[in-house]
C-alpha positions, 0 to 999 in steps of 0.5 A: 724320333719315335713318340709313345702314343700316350705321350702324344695324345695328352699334347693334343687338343679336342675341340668338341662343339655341341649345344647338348651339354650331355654329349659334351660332358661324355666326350670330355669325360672320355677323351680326358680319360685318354689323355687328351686335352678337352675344350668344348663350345656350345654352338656354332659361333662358340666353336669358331671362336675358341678354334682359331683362338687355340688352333685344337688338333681334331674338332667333334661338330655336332650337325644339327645346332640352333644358329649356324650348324654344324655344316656351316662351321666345317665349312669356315673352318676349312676355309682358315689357314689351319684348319684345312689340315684338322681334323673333323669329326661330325657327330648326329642323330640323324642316320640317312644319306643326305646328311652324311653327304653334307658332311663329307662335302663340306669337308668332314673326315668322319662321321658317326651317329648317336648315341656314341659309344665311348671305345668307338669316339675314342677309335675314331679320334685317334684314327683321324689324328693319326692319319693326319699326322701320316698326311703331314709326314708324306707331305714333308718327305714330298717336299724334300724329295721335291728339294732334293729333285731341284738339288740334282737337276742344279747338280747336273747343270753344273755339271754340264758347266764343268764338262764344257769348261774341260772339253772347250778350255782344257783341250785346245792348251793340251793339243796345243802343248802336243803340237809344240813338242812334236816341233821341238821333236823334228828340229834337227838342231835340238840337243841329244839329251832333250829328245827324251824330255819333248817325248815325254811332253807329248806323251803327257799332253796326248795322255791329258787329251784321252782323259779329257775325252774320256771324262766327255764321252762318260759324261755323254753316256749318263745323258744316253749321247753317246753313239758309235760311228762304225767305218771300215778300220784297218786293225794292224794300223790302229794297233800300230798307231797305238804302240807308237804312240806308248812306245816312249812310256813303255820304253821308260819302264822297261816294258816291250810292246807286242802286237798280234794281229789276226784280223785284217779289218773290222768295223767300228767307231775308229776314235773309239776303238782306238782310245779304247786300246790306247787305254787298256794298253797304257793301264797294262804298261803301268802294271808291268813289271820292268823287263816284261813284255806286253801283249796287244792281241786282236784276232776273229773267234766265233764270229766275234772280234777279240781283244785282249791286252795282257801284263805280267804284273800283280793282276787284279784281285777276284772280288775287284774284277767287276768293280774295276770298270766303274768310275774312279775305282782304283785297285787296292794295294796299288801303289799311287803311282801306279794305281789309275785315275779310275776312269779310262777302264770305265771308257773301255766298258762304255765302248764294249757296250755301245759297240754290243760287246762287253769287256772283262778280266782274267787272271793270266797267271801271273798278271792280268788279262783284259778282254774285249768281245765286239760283234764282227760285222761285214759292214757299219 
């Protein structure tokens, strides 16, 4: 809230301690005229006494006093709990160095010499008023960034709490429902009609177990942990591995899955890489229109290792293809159910750079392209 400067200085209190009752009057006269609230003392032990019984915002102190001086009396101020923070402006006839060191020592803000010229008093007073109340401001902004540092440290230990609970207390149910479906699937007693219903129990436990992992290894990138294990990868197998394991969504909706592959091998971090497909495979299916075809493409170009994971559906709006890859972003106009939980692209980008590749969109007109380009190395 912003406070008009005359407004602020007539709430402010000058405690002005000289036994000269001249100079006292010409600043009482002075600062009065400026709005400011004057009180006055007319030595030492005075000035104590009527500072902690109204706690001023800015004291003018004389140096040279009978009984206890100016010096003394900064000092003591400063000692009290509020006085630390107020403002002390010494006023003196004596013009050398060691007088002017004494003051500053003892805890003065400024100083200036008689005889004081009004404009300059009034200058300086409101300079030290305000640099106190910058002071005091800066202290608190410190003070919430100190709060909001802690907020985020607590944020993020909770945040570690909730990734162990979904890695440790989420995953082993999820592989353990996968595990089921796969036995409900070999019995050869099992009914003709609930082949589909166990395909698509696995599906959705293997579905659940890439995003648990997905979220892990998000949350390991944003602590700088995660780090590829590059081995010799057998491309058409993974890809393989891949449209087998799609095989039962894509049939679902009424999409073909069609791999090209032009490269024998390449080395990389195989889980990675292959969640990585799996991925981009299962967002280009859900975006797919019934009937179509899906191409999974991985081939060498300019000594680099290209994917490219292609639909025919809507594609993905131009002032979205950046965005795409952040987490929980979802594109707009989507249909919810086909919409993406917004967080395996942002796995894919995360495995194009920990690879020292990148990922992006193309329109493939119609439909999208998501591409990927990873160094080809002879060997990890």
């Amino acid at each position: 809230m912003l406070v008009d400067p005359a407004e602020a200085s007539r709430r402010e209190t000058i405690l002005v301690v000289d036994d000269n009752e001249p100079n006292r009057l010409l600043a009482r006269a002075t600062l009065e005229d400026e709005g400011y609230r004057v009180i006055e003392a007319t030595g030492g032990e005075e000035g104590l006494a009527m500072f902690e019984q109204e706690w001023p915002s800015c004291v003018l102190l004389d140096v040279r006093m009978p009984g206890l001086d100016g010096i003394a009396v900064c000092a003591r101020i400063r000692a009290l709990g509020r006085g630390a923070d107020t403002p002390i402006i010494f006023l003196t006839a004596q013009r050398d160095v060691d007088t002017f060191d004494r003051a500053l020592d003892a805890g003065g803000d400024d100083f200036l010499t008689k005889p004081v010229r009004p404009s300059e008093l009034v200058a300086r007073v409101e300079t030290c008023l305000k640099l106190r109340r910058m002071e005091t401001e800066v202290a608190e902004h410190v003070a919430l960034m100190k709060r909001q540092r802690d907020d985020m440290m607590r944020l993020q230990l909770q945040k570690e709490r909730l990734t162990a609970f979904i890695v440790h207390d989420l995953k082993n149910p999820v592989n353990a429902m996968d595990l089921g479906a796969q036995r409900i699937l070999r019995d050869k007693l099992l009914p003709p009609g609930l082949k589909p219903v166990a395909s698509q129990i696995r599906f959705e436990a293997r579905q659940l177990t890439r995003m648990i992992l997905n979220l892990l290894d998000l949350s390991k990138a944003d602590e700088g942990g995660l780090a590829p294990k590059p081995t010799k990868v057998d491309v058409a197998k993974l890809v393989g591995a891949v449209v087998t394991e799609l095989e039962w969504t894509a049939t679902a909706r009424s999409v073909t899955l069609v791999p090209e592959v032009a490269l024998p091998a390449i080395f990389a971090d195989e889980d990675m890489l292959s969640r990585m497909l799996a991925n981009l495979v299962e967002n280009a299916i859900r975006h797919a229109p019934a009937g179509s075809a899906v191409s999974i493409g991985v081939r060498a170009a300019d000594g680099d290792v290209d994917v490219r994971v292609v639909d025919t559906g809507a594609g993905v709006p131009e002032e979205m293809r950046e965005r795409v890859f952040d987490p929980f972003t979802q594109v707009e106009g989507a249909p919810s159910s086909r919409a993406g939980r917004g967080l395996g692209l942002a796995f894919c980008k995360l495995v194009a750079i920990a690879h020292g590749g990148r990922v992006w969109v193309e329109d493939a007109a119609p439909g999208a392209a998501f591409c990927v380009r990873l160094p080809l190395r002879e060997s990890p």
